[in-house]
N, C-alpha and C positions, 0 to 999 in steps of 0.2 A: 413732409419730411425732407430735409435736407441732405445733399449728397457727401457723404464724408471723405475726404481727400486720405489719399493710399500712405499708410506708414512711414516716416523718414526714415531710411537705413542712414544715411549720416556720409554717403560716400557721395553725395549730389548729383550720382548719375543722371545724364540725359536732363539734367536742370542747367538750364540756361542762365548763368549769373552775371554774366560781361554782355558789353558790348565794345568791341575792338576791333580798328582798323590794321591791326598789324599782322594777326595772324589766321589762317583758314586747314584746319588738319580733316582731312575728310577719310576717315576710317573706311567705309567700305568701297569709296574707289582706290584706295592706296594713294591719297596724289594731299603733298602740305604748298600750301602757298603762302606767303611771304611777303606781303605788299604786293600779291596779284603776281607774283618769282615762284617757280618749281624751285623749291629747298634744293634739291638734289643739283641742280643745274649751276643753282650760285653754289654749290658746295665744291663743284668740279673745276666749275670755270674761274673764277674769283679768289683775291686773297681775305683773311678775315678782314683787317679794316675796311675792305668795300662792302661785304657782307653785314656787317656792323654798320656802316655808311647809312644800308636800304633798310635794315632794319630799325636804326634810330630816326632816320627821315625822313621814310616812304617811296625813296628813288635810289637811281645808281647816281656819282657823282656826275655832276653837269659836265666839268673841264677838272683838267689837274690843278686847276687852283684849290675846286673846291676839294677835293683831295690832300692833297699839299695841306689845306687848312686845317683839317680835320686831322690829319696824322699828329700836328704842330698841337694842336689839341692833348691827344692822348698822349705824345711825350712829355707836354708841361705837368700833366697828375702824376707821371709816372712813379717818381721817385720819393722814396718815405725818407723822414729821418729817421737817424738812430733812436732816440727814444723810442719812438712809432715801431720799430724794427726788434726793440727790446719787449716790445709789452706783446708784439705776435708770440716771439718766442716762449716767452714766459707761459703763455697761455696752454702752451703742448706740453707741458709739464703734468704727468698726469696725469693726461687725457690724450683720446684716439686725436690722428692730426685734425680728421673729420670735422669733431665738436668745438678742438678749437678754431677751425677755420668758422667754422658758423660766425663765435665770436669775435672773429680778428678782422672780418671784413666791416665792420665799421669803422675800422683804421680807413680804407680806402675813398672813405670823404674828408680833407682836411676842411679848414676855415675858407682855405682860399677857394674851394670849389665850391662852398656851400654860399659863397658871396658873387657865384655868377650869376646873372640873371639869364642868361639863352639856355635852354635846357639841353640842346642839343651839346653844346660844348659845354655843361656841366657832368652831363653822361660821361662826355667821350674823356673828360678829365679823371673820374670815377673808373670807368673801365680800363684806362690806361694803368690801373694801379694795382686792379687784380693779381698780375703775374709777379709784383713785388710782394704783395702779403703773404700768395701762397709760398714763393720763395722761404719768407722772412719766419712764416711758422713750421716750414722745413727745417731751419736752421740753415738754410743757404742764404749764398752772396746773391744779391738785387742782382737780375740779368739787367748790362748795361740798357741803357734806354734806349739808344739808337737803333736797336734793334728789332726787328719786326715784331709783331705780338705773339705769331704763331714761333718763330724762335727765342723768344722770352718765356712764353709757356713751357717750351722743351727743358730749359735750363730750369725754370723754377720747380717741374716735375721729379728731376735729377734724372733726368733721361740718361743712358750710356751709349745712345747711338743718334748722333747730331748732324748727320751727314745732308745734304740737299736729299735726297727723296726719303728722310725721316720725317724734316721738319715739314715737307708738302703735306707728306701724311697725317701727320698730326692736325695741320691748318684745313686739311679736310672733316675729319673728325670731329674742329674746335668749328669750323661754316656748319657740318649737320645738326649742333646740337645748341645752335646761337638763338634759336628761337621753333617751338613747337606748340603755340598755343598754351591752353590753360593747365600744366602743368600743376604737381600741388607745389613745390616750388615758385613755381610763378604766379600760382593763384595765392599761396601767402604773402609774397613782395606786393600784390597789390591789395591784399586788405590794410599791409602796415602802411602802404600810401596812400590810401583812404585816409585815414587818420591824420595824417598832415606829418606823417614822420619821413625824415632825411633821406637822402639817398642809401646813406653807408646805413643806418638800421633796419631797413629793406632788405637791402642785401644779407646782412643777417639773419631774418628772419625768414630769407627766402634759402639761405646753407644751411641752413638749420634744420629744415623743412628736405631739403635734399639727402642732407647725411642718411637718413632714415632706409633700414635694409630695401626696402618695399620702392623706392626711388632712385636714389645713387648708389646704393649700397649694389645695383644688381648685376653691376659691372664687375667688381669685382670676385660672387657668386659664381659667374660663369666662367670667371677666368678659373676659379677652383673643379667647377666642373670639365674642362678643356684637360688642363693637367692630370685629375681623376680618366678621363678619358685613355688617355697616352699612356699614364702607366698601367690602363688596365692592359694595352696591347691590340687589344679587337674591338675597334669602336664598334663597330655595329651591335656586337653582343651585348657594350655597355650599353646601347641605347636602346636595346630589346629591353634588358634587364629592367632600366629606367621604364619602361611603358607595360612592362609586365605589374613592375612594383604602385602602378598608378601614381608616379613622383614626376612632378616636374620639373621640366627642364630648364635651369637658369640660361636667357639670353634667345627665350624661347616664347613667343605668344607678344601681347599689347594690349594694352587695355582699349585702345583708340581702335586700332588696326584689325581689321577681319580679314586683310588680307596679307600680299607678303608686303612688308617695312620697305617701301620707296627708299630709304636712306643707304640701306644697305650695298647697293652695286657700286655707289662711287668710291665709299667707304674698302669695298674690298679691293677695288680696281687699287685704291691708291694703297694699299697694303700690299699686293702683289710688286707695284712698282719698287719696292723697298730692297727686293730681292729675297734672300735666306729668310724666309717666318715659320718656322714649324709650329705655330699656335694655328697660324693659318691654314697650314693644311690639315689641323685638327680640328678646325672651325668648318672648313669643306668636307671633313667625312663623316664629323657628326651631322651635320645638315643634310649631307646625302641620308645617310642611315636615318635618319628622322623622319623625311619627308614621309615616305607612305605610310607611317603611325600617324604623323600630327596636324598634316597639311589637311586632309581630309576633314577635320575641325577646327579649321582655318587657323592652327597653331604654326607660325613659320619662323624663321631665325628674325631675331631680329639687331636693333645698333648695338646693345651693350655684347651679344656674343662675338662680335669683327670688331668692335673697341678693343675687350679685352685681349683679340689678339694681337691688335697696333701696340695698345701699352704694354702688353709682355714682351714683343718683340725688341719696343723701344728700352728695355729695362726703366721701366716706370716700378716703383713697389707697390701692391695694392694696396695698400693704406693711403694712398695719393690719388684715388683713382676717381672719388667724390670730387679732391679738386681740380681735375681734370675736367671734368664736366662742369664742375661751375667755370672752369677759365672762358670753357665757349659758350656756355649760357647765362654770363655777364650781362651783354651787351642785350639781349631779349628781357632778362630781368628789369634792366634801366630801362629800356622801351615800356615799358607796362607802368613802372614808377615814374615816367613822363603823363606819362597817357591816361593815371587814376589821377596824378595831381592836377591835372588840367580841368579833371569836371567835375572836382571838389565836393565828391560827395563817401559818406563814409559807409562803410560796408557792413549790414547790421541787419542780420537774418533771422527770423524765427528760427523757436525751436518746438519738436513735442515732449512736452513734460510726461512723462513714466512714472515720477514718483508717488507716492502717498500723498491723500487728499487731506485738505485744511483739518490739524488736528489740536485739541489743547492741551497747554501744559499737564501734567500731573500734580 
């Protein structure tokens, strides 16, 4: 008799589907590495494009040339035309910004990027465009090009608070969430690249895959929980309440993570530096009030509840908040859609069939 192999629940737990040099997320020591980089370290120290640099490379830049190069890069994709700019727009007509940003990021490969041949500087022309799209399906102005990617994000977000320790803020937020492994976002951009499909419909299928409450959606979840908190008055009773009622708490627990979210300290530190954040100190006393309910079931705060309190502080609107996280998980997206089209093989999994056995017509 032969051994029967255990039910597929459909969520691929603990199944191994990749094999990737880019990234290493190790849930029960707390610790993500990055091309052999503590996440956290390049999220502190680092602007995105160097962060984006190690993640599309596999190093830090050698010299400022190769720096210099690579920026010269991402402002050559940067800027859409107007048509390209009309048909974002069009697309939020209707719809959450979320669903159409899914759509609209296949704007972010024109002809000329798809006619490079170095992948590295087709990425980095692709990601350079991101912060226009999301702009362009805002119904904002293209943040000029010259300007850094982490203050391009701010403006395309519609941020109300642009000041030097907003935009580091944010530029930390956009290093923590540039690359975390197999993501279901990130594991759809690489089965569309299995397939031999483009950059920009990757990228699509991989916002698409993000929007989804259960992924991007859970930032802005906790921001609503944060606010519910504040106006209840007495966080702590909120959060008895919450763990009486057996409910959980958005911006609370990981799927990866058994322990506490490594991302979180640099994330707050750089929140703190901003100065005036009342989400933030709503973010601190829920987390305090939590701990001895959650911790002990290794449920601990984790990025999306110190996001949402960056992007409330920044006046971000939580309708924005998915392209938020796609602005800093571009550049790990295109890493994976390098790295599946390189070993041109296409991604095609069994399944267990549940339905009814071979039957005949009537």
């Amino acid at each position: 008799m032969t051994a029967q192999a255990a039910p597929a629940d459909g969520s691929l737990e603990g199944i191994i589907v990749a094999r990737t040099a880019i990234a290493h997320v190790d849930g029960r020591a707390g610790r993500a590495l990055i091309r052999g980089y503590l996440l956290q370290e390049l999220a502190a120290k680092l602007s995105y494009e160097d962060v984006a640099y190690v993640v599309l490379t596999g190093d830090l830049p050698a010299s400022e040339r190769d720096r210099a190069l690579f920026g010269s890069w991402i402002r050559a994709g940067a800027r859409m035309n107007e048509r390209d700019c009309a048909v974002a727009r069009s697309l939020a007509e209707g719809r959450s910004e979320a669903d159409a940003l899914g759509a609209a990021l296949v704007l972010a490969e024109d002809a000329v990027a798809r006619a490079v041949v170095d992948p590295i500087e087709r990425c980095a022309r692709v990601m350079g465009r991101v912060p226009s799209v999301v702009a362009a399906v805002a119904g904002f102005e293209q943040p000029p090009i010259e300007w850094s990617y982490a203050r391009r994000s701010l403006a395309a977000l519609g941020a109300t608070r642009v000041d030097a320790p907003s935009v580091r803020a944010l530029e930390v937020l956009l290093n923590l969430e540039s690359e975390h492994g197999l993501s279901a976002s990130t594991f759809a951009c690489r089965v569309a690249a299995s397939s031999g499909a483009n950059a920009g419909p990757s990228l699509s299928a991989a916002c698409a895959t993000l929007s989804g409450e259960r992924h991007g959606g859970a930032t802005a979840r906790a921001r609503a929980m944060l606010e519910a908190a504040l106006a209840h008055g007495d966080v702590a009773a909120f959060v008895q309440a919450k763990h009486g009622a057996k409910e959980r708490l958005p911006g609370f627990g990981h799927r990866v993570y058994k322990v506490a979210d490594p991302r979180v300290p640099p994330l707050r530190d750089a929140v703190h530096a901003m100065g005036h954040a009342p989400l933030l100190d709503a973010c601190d006393a829920v987390a305090e009030a939590a701990a001895p309910l959650f911790a002990p079931k290794g449920i601990h705060p984790n990025i999306d509840l110190y996001g949402s309190a960056l992007l409330g502080t920044l006046g971000v609107d939580p309708e924005r908040y998915v392209a938020a996280f796609a602005l800093g998980i571009a550049c790990g997206w295109l890493a994976h859609w390098a790295e599946v089209r390189a070993s041109g093989r296409l991604v095609r999994p069994d399944n267990e069939y549940s339905g009814p056995a071979q039957r005949a017509l009537p």
